[in-house]
C-alpha positions as CSV (number, residue, x, y, z in Angstrom):
1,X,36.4,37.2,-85.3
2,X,32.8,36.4,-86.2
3,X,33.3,33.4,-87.4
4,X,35.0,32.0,-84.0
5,X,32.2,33.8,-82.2
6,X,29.4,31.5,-84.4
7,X,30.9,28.5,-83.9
8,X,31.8,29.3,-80.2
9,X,27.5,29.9,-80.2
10,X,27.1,26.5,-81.7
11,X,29.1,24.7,-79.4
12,X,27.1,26.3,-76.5
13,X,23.6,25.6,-78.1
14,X,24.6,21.5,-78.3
15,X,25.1,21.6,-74.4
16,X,22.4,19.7,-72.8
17,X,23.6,19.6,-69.1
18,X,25.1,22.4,-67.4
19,X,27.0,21.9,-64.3
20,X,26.2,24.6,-61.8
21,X,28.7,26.2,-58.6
22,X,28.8,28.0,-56.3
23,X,25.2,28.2,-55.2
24,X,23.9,30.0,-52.2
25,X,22.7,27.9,-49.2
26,X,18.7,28.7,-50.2
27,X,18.8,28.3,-53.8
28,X,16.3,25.8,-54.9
29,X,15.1,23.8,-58.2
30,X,12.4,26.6,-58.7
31,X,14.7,29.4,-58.4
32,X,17.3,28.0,-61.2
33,X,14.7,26.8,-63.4
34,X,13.0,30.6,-63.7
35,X,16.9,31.4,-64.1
36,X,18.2,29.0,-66.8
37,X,14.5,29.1,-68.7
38,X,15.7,32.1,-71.1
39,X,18.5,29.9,-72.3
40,X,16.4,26.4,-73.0
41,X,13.5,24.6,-72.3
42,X,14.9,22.9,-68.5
43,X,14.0,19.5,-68.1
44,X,15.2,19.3,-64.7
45,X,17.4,20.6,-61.9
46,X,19.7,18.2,-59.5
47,X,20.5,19.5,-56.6
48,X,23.0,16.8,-54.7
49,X,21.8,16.4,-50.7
50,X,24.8,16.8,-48.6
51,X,26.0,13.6,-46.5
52,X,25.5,13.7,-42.3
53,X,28.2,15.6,-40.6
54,X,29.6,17.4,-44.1
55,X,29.0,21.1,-45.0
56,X,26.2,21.7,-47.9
57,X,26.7,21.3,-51.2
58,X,26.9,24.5,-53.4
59,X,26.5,23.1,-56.5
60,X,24.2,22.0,-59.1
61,X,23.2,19.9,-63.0
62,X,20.7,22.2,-65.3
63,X,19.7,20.0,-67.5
64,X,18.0,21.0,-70.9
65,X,15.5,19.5,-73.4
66,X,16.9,18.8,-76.6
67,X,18.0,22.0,-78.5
C-alpha cells in the first residue's frame, strides 16, 4: 500500500498544469493563486472569458513553476 501511495505522490508532483471546475461566478486569479500556492510555486492562472450571449465559464488552468 505505501509503495502505490509514493508513486501515486510522484505522479502528482510532475503535474505542471492543473485544470480547474466548477468555480464560483466571483472567483478570481488572486483568489486561486493564495489557494493553489501551498501546493507549488503558481506561475499563472487562466481564467477563459465567456463568449456574448453564453452563460460564464466555471472553470479554470493553475499552472505551476517547474517542480
Amino acid at each position: 500500500m505505501r509503495i502505490i501511495v509514493c508513486t501515486l505522490l510522484a505522479k502528482w508532483y510532475q503535474v505542471k498544469v492543473l485544470y480547474v471546475r466548477n468555480l464560483p461566478e466571483g472567483a478570481t486569479q488572486e483568489q486561486l493563486v493564495k489557494l493553489f500556492e501551498p501546493h507549488g510555486e503558481v506561475s499563472k492562472v487562466i481564467l477563459p472569458q465567456s463568449r456574448p450571449g453564453q452563460p460564464k465559464r466555471d472553470f479554470g488552468f493553475i499552472h505551476f513553476v517547474d517542480r
